[in-house]
VEXLUMDO-426767 format. One record per residue: residue in three letters; x, y, z of N, C-alpha, C in turn. Coordinates in Angstrom, 2 decimals. Example, Ala and Ser with C-alpha at 12.3 -4.5 7.8 and 13.67 -1.06 7.14 Angstrom:
% VEXLUMDO-426767
 type     nxx     nyy     nzz    caxx    cayy    cazz     cxx     cyy     czz
  ALA   13.19   -5.69    7.80   12.30   -4.50    7.80   13.20   -3.30    7.80
  SER   12.85   -2.25    7.08   13.67   -1.06    7.14   12.90    0.03    7.87
% end
This chain:
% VEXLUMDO-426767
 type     nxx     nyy     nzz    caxx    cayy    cazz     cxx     cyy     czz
  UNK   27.43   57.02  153.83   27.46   57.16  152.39   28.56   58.14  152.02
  UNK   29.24   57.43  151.08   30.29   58.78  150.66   29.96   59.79  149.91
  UNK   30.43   61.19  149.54   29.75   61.84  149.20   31.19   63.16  148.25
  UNK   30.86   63.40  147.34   31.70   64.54  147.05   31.27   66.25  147.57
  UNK   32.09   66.44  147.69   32.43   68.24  148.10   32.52   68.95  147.47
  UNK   31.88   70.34  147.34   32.12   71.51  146.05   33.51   72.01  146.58
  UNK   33.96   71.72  147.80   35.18   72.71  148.43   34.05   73.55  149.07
  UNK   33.34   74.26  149.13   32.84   75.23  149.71   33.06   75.47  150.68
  UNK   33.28   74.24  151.61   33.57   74.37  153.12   35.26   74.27  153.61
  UNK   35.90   74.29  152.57   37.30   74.54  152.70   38.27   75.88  152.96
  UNK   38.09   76.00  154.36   39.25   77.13  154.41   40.41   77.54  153.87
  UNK   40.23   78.73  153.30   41.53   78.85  152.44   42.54   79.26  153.57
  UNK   42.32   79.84  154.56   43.65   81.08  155.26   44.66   79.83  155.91
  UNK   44.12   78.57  155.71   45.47   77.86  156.81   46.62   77.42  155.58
  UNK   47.47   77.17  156.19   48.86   77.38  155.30   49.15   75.56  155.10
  UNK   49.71   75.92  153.76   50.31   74.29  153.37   51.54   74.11  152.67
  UNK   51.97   73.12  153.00   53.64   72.87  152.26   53.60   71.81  150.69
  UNK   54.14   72.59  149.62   54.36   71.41  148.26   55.68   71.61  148.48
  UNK   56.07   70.15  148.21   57.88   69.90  147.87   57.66   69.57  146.56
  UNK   58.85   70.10  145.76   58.94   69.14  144.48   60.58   68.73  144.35
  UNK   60.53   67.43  144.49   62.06   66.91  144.27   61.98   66.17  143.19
  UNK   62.50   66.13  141.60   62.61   65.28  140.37   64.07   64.67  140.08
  UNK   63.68   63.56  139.68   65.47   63.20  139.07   66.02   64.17  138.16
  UNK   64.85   64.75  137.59   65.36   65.98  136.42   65.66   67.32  136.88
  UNK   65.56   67.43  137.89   65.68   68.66  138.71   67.21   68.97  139.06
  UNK   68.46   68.65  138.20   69.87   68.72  139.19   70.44   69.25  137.66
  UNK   71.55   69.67  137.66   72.83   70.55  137.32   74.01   69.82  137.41
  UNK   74.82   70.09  136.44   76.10   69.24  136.30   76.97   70.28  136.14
  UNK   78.02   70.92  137.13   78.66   72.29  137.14   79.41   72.23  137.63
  UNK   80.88   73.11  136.78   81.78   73.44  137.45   81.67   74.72  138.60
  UNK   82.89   74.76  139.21   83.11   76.05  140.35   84.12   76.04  140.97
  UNK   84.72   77.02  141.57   85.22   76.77  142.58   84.94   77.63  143.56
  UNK   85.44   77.36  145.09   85.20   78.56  146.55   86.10   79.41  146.68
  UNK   86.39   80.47  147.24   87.19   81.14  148.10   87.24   80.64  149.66
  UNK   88.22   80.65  150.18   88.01   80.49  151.63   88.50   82.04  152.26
  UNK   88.02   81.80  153.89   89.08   83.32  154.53   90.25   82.97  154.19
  UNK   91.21   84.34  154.15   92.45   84.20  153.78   92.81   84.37  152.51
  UNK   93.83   83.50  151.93   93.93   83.64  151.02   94.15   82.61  149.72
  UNK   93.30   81.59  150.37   93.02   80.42  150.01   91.24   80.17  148.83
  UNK   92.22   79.43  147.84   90.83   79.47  146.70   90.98   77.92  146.07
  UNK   90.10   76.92  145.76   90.47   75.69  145.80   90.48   75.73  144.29
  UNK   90.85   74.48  143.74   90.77   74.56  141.93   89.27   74.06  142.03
  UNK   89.12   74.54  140.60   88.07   74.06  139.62   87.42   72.65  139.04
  UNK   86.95   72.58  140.07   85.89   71.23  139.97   84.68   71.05  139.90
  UNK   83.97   69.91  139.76   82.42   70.10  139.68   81.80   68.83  140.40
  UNK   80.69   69.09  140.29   79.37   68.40  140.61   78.36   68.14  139.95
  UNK   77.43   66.62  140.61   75.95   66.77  140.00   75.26   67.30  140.94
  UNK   74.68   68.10  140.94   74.02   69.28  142.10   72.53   68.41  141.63
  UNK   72.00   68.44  142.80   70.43   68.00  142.71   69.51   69.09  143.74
  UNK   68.33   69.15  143.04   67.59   70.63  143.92   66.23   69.98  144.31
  UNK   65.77   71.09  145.37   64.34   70.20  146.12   64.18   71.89  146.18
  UNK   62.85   72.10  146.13   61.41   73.24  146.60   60.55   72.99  147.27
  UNK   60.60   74.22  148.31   59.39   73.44  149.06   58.84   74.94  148.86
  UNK   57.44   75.07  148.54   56.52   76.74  148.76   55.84   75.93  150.07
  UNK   55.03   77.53  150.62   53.96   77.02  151.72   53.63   78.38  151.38
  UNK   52.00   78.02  151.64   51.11   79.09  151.68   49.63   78.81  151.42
  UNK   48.73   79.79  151.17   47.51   79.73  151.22   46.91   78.99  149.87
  UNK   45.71   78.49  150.06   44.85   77.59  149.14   44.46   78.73  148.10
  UNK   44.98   77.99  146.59   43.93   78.91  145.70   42.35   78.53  146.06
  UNK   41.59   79.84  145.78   40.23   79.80  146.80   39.75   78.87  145.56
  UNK   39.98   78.90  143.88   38.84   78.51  143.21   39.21   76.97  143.08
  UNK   41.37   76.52  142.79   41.92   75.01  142.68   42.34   74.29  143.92
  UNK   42.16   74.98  144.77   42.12   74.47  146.62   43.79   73.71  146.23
  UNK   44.35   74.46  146.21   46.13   73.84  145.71   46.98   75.66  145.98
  UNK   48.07   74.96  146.95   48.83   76.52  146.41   49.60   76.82  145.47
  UNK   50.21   75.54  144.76   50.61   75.93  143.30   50.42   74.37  142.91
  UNK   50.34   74.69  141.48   50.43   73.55  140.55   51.69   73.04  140.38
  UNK   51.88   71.37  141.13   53.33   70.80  140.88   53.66   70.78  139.27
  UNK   52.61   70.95  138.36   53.81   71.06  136.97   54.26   72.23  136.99
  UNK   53.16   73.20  137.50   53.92   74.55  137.10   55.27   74.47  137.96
  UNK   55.33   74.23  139.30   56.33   74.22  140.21   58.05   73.57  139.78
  UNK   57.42   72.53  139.25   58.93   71.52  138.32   58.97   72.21  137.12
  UNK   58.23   72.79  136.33   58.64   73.09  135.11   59.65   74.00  135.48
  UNK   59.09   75.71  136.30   60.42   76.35  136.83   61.48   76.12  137.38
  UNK   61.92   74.95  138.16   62.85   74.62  138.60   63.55   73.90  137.57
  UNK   62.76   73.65  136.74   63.70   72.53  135.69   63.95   73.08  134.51
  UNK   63.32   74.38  134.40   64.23   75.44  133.50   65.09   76.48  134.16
  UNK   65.34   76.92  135.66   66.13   77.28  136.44   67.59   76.55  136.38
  UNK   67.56   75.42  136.75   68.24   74.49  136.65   68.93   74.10  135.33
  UNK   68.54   74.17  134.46   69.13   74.49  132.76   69.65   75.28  132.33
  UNK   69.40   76.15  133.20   70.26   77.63  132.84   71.69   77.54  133.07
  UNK   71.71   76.52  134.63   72.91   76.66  135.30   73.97   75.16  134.55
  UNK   72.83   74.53  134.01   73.69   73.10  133.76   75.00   73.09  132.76
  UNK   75.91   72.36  133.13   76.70   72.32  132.03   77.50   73.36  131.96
  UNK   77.59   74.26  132.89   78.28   75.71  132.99   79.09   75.99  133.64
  UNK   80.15   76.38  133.86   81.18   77.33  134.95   80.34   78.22  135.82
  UNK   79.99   77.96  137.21   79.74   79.07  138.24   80.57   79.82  138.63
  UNK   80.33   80.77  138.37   81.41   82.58  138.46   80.71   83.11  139.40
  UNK   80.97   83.59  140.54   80.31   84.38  141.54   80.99   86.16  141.28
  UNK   80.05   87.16  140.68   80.18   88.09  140.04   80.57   89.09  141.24
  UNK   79.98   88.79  142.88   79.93   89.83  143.89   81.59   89.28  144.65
  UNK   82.57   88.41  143.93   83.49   88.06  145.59   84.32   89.09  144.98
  UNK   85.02   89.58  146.04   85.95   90.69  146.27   87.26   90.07  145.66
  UNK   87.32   88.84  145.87   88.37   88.41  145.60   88.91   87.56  144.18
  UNK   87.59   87.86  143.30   87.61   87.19  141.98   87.19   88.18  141.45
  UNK   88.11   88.23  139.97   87.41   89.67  138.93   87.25   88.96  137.67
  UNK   86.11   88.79  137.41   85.20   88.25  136.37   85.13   89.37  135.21
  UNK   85.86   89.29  133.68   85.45   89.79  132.87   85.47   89.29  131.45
  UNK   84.25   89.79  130.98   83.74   89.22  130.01   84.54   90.33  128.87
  UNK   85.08   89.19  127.96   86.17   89.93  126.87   85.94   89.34  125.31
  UNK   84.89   89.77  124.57   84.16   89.17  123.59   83.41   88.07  123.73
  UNK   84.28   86.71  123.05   83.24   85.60  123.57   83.89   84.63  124.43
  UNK   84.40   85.45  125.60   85.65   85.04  126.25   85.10   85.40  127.65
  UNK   85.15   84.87  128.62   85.15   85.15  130.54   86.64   84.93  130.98
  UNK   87.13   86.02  131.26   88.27   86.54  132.17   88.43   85.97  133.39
  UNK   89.03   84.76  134.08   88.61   85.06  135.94   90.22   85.43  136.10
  UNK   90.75   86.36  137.31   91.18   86.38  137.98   91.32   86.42  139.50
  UNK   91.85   85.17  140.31   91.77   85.51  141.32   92.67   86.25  142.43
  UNK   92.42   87.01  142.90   93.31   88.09  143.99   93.98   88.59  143.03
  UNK   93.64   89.12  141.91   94.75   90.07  140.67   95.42   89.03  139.87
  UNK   95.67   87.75  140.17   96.50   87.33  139.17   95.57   86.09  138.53
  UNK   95.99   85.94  136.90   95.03   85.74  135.79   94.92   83.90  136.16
  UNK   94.01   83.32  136.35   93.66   82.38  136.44   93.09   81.38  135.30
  UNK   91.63   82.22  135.05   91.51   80.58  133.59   90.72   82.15  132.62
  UNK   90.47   80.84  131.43   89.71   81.54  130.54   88.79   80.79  129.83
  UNK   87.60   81.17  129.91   86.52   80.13  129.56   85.71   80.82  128.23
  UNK   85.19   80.09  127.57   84.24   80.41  126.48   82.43   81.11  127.27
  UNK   82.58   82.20  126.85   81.33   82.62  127.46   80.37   81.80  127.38
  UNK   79.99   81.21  126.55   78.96   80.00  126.02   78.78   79.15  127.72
  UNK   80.20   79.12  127.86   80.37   77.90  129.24   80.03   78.11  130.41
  UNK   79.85   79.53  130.44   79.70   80.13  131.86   78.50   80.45  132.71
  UNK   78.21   80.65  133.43   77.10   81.47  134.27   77.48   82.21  135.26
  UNK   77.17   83.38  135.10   78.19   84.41  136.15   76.32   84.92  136.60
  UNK   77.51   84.64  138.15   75.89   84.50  138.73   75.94   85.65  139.93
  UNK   75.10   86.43  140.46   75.07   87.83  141.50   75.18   87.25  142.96
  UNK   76.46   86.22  142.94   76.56   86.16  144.50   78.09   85.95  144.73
  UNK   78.28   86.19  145.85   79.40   85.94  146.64   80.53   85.05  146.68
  UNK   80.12   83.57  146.25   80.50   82.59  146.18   79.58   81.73  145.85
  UNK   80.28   80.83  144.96   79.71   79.62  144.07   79.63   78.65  145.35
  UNK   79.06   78.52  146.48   79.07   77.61  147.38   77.23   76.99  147.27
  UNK   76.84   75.87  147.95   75.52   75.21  148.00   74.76   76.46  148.73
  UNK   75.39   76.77  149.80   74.53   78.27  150.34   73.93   79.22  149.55
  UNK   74.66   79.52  148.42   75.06   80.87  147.62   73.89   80.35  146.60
  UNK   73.81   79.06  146.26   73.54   78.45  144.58   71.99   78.19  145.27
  UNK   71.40   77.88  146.35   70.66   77.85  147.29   69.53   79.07  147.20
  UNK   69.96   80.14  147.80   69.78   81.71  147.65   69.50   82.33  146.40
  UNK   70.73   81.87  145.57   70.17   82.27  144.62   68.77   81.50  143.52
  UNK   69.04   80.43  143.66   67.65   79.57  143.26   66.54   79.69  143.61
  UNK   66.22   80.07  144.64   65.38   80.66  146.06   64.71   82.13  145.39
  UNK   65.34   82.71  145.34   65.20   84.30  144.64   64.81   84.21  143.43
  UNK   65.41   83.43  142.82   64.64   83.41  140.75   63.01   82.65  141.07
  UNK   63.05   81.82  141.76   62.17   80.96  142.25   60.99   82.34  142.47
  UNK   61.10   82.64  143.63   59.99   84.14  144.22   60.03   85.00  142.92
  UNK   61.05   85.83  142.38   61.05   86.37  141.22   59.76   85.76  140.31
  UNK   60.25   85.28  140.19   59.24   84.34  138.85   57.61   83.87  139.14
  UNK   57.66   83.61  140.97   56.09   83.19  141.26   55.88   84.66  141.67
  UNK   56.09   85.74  141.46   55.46   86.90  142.18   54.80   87.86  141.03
  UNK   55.32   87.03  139.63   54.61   87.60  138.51   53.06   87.23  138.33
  UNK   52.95   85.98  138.91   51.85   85.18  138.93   50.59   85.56  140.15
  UNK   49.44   86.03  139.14   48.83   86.63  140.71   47.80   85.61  141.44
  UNK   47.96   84.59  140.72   47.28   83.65  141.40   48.06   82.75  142.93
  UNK   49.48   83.03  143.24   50.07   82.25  144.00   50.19   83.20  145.57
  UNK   49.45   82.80  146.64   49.85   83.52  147.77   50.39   82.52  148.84
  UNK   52.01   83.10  148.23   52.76   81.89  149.06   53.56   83.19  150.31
  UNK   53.69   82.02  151.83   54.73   83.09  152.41   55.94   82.52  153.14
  UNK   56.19   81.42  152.19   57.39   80.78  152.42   57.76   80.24  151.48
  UNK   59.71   80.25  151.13   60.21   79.23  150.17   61.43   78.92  150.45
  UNK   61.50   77.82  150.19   62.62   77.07  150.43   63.70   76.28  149.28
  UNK   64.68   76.36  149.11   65.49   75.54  148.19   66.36   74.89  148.58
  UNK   66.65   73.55  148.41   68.00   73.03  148.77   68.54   72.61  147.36
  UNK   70.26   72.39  147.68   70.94   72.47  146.56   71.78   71.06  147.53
  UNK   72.17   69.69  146.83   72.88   68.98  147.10   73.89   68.90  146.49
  UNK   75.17   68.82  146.89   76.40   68.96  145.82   76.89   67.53  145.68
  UNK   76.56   66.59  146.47   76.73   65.21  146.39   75.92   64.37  147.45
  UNK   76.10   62.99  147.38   74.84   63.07  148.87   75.82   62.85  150.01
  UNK   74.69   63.38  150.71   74.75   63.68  152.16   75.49   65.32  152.22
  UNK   75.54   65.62  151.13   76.09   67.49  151.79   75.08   68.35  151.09
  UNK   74.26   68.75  151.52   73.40   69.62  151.03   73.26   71.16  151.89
  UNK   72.90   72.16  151.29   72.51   73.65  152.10   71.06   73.86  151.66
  UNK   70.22   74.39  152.88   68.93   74.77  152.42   68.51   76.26  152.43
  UNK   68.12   77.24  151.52   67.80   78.44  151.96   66.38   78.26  152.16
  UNK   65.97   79.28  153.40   64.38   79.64  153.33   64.01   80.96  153.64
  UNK   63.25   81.50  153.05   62.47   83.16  153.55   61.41   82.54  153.60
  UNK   61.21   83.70  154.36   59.34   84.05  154.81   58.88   85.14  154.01
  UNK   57.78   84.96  153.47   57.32   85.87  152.20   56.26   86.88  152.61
  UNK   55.95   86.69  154.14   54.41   87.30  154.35   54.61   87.38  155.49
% end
């Protein structure tokens, strides 16, 4: 006879994986890299598409470790932030990013490169505008944002960032 379950007998401490991958989940962005040396490519873009994966423990009372709307809604306002924008990597040594009214400055290695409408931009706290970088940093707003929440005990996350298919970078930490 089949029978329903209160959960009661459901262990919370073993660990579980949610992915959320949406068609709505991707970014349409310019950028460009630095390479070693002294090499910097022009300014082009992509449709960047993103995947999440959390893992972690069962909420004890929704036996779920997060709620996939809650999970896509953040990624798909993460992802909005960046859409439609110029990626500026604010930390490379070798690009000087300044914001000059309603104006973004780039220069690269000292000499003056473009000038964009601040509106256009996203100057973002990494190194380079690369899938690694855009990865990491998605990864981090991602934890940022679930660590406000005291219902989520996750101790892993993961982001991948595809810049076209078949080239993708994945970041992951361990949270616990």
């Amino acid at each position: 006879m089949w029978c329903c379950s209160t959960g009661a007998g459901v262990p919370t401490h073993k660990q579980f994986k949610v992915a959320v991958t949406k068609d709505n989940l991707v970014f349409a962005s310019a950028h460009f890299i630095t390479f070693p040396g002294h090499r910097c490519e022009r300014l082009h873009g992509h449709n960047y598409r993103t995947r999440v994966v959390v893992e972690g423990g069962l909420n004890r009372e929704a036996h779920y470790v997060l709620d996939f709307a809650e999970l896509k809604h953040l990624m798909k306002r993460l992802t909005d932030e960046i859409d439609h924008k110029v990626l500026l990597p604010l930390q490379n040594p070798k690009i000087q990013v300044r914001e000059e009214g309603d104006a973004v400055s780039v220069a690269v290695m000292g000499r003056p490169r473009y000038v964009f409408p601040r509106d256009d931009c996203a100057l973002l706290p990494v190194p380079n505008t690369t899938v690694e970088m855009l990865a990491q940093y998605l990864a981090g707003r991602v934890r940022q944002e679930l660590a406000g929440s005291g219902d989520v005990d996750l101790t892993a996350l993961e982001v991948e960032v595809e810049e076209t298919v078949g080239q993708a970078a994945t970041y992951r930490e361990s949270l616990g």
